[in-house]
SEGUNU-985401 format. One record per residue: x, y, z of N, C-alpha, C, CB in turn; residue in one letter; residue number from 1. Coordinates in Angstrom, 3 decimals, padded with zeros to 6 digits. Atoms other than C-alpha are relative to their C-alpha. Last residue first. Glycine has a CB too. Example, Ala and Ser with C-alpha at 12.3 -4.5 7.8 and 13.67 -1.06 7.14 Angstrom:
2
((-000.820 -001.190 -000.060) (013.670 -001.060 007.140) (-000.770 001.090 000.730) (000.414 000.462 -001.415) 's' 2)
((000.890 -001.190 000.000) (012.300 -004.500 007.800) (000.900 001.200 000.000) (-000.992 000.027 001.246) 'a' 1)
# end
This chain:
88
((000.049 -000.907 000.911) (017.233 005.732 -018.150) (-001.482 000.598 -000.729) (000.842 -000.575 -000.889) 'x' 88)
((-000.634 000.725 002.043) (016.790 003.003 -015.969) (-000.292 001.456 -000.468) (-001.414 -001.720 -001.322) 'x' 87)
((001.321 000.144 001.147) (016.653 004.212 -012.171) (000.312 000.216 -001.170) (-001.162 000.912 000.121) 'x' 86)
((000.176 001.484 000.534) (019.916 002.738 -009.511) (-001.078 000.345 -001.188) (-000.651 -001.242 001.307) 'x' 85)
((-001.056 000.002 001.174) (021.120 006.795 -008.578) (-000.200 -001.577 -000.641) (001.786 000.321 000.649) 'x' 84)
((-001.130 000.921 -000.276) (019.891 006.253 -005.079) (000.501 -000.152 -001.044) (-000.214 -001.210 000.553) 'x' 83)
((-000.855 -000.957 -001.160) (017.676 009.596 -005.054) (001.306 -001.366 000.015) (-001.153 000.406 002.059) 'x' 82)
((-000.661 -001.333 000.186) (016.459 008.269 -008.597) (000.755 000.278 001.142) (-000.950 001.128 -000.243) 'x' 81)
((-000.834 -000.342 001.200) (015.252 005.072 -007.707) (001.126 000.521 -000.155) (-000.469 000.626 -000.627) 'x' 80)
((-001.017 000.943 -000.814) (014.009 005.429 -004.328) (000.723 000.209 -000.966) (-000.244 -001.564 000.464) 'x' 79)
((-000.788 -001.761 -000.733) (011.499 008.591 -006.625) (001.083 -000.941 000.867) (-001.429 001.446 001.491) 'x' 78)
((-000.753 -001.119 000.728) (010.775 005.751 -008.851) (000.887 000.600 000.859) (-000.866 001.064 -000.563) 'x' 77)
((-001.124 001.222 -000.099) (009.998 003.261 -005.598) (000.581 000.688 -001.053) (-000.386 -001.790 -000.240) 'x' 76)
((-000.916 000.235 -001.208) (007.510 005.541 -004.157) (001.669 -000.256 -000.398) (-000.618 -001.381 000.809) 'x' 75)
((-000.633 -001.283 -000.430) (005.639 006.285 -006.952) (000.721 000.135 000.503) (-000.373 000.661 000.461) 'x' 74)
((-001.112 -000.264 001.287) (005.326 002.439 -008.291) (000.309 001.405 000.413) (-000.652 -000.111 -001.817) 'x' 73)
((-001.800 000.559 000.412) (004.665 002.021 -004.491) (000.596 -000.124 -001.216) (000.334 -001.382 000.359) 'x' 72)
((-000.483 -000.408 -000.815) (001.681 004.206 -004.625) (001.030 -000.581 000.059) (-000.572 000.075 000.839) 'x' 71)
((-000.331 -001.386 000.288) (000.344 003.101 -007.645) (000.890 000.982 000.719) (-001.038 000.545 -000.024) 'x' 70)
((-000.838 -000.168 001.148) (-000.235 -000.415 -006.500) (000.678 001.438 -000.513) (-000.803 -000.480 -001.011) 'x' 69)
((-001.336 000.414 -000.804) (-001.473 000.720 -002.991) (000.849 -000.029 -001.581) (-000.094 -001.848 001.130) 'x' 68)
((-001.007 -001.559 -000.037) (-003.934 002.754 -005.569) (001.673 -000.333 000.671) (-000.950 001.425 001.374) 'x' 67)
((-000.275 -000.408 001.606) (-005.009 -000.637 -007.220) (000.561 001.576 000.868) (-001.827 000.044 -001.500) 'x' 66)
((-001.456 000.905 000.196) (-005.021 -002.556 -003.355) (000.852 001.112 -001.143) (-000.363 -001.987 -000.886) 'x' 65)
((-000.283 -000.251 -000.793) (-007.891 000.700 -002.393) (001.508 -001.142 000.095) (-001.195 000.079 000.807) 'x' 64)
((-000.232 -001.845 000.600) (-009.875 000.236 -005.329) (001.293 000.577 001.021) (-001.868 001.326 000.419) 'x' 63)
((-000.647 -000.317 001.438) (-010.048 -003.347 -004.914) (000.385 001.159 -000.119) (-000.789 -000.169 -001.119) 'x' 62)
((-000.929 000.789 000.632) (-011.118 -002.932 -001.263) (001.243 -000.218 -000.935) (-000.494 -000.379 -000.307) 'x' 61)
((-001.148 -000.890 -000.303) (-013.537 -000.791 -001.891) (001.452 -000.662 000.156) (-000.331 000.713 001.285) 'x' 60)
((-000.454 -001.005 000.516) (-015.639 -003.018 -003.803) (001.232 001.096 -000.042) (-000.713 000.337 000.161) 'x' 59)
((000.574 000.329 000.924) (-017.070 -006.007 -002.312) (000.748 000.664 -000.923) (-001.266 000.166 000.054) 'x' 58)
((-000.181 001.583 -000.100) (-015.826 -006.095 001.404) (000.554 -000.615 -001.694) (-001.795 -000.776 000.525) 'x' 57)
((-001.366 000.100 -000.267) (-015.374 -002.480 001.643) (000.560 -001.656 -000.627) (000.179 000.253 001.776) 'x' 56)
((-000.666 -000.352 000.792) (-019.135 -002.095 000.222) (001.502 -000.030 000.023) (-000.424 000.918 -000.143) 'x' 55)
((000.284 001.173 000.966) (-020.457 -005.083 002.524) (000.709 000.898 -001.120) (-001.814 -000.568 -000.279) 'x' 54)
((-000.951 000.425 -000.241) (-018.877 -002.429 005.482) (-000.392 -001.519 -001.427) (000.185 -000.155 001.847) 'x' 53)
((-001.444 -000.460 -000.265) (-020.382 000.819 004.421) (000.875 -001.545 000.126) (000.076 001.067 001.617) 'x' 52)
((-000.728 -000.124 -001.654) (-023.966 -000.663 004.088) (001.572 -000.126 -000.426) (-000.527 -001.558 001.338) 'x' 51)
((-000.501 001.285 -000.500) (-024.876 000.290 000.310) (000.518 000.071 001.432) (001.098 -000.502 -000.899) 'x' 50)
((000.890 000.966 -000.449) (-027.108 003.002 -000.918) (000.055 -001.456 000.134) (-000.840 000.154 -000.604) 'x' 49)
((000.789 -000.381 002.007) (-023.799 005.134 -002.897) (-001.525 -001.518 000.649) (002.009 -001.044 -002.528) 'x' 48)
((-000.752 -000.739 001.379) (-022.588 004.334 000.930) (-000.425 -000.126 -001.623) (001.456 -000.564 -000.033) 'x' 47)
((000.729 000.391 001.360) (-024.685 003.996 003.865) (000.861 000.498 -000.904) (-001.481 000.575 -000.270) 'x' 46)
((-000.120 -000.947 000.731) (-023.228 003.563 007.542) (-000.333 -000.086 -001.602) (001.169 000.330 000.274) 'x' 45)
((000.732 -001.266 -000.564) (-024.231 001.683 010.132) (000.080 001.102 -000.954) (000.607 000.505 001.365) 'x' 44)
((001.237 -000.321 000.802) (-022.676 -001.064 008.083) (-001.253 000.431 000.443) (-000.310 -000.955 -000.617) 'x' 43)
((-000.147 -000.832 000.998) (-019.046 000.150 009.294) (-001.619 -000.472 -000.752) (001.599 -000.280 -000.905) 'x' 42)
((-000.133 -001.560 -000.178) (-019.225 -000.945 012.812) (-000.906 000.588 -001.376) (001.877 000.555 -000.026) 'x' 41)
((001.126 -000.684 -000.700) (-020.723 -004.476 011.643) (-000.161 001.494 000.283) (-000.055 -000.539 001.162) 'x' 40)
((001.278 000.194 000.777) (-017.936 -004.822 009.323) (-001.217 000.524 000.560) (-000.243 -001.362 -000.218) 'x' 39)
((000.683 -000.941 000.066) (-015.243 -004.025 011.465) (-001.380 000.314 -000.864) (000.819 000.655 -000.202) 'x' 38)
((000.726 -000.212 -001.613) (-013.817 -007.272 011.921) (-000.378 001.370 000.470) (001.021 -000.464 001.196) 'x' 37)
((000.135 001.292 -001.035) (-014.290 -009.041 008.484) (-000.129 000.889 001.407) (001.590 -001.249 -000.006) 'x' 36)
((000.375 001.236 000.484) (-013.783 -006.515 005.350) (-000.426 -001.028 000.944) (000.987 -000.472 -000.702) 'x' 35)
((000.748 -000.459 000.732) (-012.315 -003.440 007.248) (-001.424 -001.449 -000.567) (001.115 000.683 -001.122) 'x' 34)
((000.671 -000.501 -001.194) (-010.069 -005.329 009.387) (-001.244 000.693 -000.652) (000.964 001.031 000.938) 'x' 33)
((001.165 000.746 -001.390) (-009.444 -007.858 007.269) (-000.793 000.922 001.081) (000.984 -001.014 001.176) 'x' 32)
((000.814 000.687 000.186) (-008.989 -005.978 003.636) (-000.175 -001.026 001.285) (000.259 -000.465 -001.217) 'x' 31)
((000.879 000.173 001.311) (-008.239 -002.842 004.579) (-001.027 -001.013 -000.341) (000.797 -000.160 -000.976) 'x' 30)
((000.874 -000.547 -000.464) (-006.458 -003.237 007.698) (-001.318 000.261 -000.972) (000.597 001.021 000.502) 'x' 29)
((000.595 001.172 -001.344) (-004.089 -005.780 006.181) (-001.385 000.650 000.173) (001.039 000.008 001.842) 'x' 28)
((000.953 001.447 000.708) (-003.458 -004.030 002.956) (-001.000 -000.686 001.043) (001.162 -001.442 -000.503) 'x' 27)
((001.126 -000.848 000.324) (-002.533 -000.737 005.220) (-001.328 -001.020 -000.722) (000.628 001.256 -001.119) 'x' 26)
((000.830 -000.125 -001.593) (-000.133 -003.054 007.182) (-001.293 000.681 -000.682) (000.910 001.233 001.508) 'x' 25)
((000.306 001.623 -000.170) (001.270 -004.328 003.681) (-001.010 000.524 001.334) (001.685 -001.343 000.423) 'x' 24)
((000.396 -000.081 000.306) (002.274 -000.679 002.759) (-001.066 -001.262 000.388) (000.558 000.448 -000.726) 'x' 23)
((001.124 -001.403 -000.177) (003.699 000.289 005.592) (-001.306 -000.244 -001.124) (000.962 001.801 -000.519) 'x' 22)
((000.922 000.042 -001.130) (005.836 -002.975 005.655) (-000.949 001.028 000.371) (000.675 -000.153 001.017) 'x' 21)
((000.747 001.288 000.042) (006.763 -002.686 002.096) (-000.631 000.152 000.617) (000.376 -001.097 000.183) 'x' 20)
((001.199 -000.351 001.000) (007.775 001.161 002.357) (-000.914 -001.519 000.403) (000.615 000.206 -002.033) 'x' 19)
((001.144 -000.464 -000.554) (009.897 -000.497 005.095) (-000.682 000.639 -000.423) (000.039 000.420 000.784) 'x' 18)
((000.343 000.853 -001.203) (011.506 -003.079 003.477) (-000.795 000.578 000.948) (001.112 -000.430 000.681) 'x' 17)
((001.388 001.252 000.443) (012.168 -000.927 000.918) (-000.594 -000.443 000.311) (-000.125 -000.876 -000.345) 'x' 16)
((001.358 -001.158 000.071) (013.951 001.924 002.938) (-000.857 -000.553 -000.857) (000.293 001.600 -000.592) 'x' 15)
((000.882 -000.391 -001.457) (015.919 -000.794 004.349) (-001.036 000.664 -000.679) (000.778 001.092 001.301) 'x' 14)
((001.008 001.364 -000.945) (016.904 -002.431 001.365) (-001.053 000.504 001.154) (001.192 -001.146 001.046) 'x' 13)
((000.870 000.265 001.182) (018.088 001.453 -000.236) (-001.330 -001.127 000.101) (001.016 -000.509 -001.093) 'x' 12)
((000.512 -000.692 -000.486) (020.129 001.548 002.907) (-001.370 000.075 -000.727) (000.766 000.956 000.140) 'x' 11)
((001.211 000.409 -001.624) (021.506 -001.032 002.674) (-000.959 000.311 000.521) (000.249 000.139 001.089) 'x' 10)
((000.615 001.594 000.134) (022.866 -000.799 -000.939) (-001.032 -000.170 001.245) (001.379 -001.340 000.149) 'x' 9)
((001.441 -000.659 000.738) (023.736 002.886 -000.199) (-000.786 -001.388 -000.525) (000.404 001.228 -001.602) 'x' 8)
((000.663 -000.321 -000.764) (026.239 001.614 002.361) (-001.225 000.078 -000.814) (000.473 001.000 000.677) 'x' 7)
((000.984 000.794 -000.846) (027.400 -000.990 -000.018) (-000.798 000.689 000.782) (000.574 -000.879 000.822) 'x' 6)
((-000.752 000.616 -001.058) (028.714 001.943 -002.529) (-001.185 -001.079 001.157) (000.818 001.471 000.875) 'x' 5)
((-001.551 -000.707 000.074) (027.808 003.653 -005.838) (000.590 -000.762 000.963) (000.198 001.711 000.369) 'x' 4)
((-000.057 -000.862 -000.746) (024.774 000.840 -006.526) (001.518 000.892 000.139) (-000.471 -000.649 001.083) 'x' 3)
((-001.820 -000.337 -000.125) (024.827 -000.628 -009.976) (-000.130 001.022 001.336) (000.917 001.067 -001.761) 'x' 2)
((-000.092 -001.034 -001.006) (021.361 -002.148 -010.519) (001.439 000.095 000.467) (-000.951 -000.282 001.180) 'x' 1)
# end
């Protein structure tokens, strides 16, 4: 990675650092709050004839890390490019 100048180095960190932390908070809520202290809320509710919060626990979840995945390979291209650091 060949940045043009330190500012754009920093800046680049930062705007990582806080993709990260956006993305990490969403992890959190997902799998504890969802998964552990909303559970009860959520298995008032029926999904494909499962209580809402044993399907978060079990299922959603996963589905819901695998897009985070996806979402920061999107993210982090398009960082990439606008900072002039993405491989050919």
């Amino acid at each position: 990675m060949a940045f043009r100048n330190e500012e754009d180095k920093k800046a680049y960190w930062r705007e990582n650092l806080s993709l990260l932390a956006k993305l990490l908070v969403v992890w959190f809520i997902v799998s504890f709050g969802a998964g552990i202290l909303f559970v009860d809320a959520l298995n008032e509710i029926q999904f494909f004839g499962f209580k809402l919060g044993f399907w978060f626990a079990q299922q959603g979840s996963i589905y819901v890390f695998v897009a985070l995945i996806f979402v920061y390979m999107a993210k982090m291209n398009a960082m990439d490019k606008r900072y002039g650091v993405d491989e050919e």
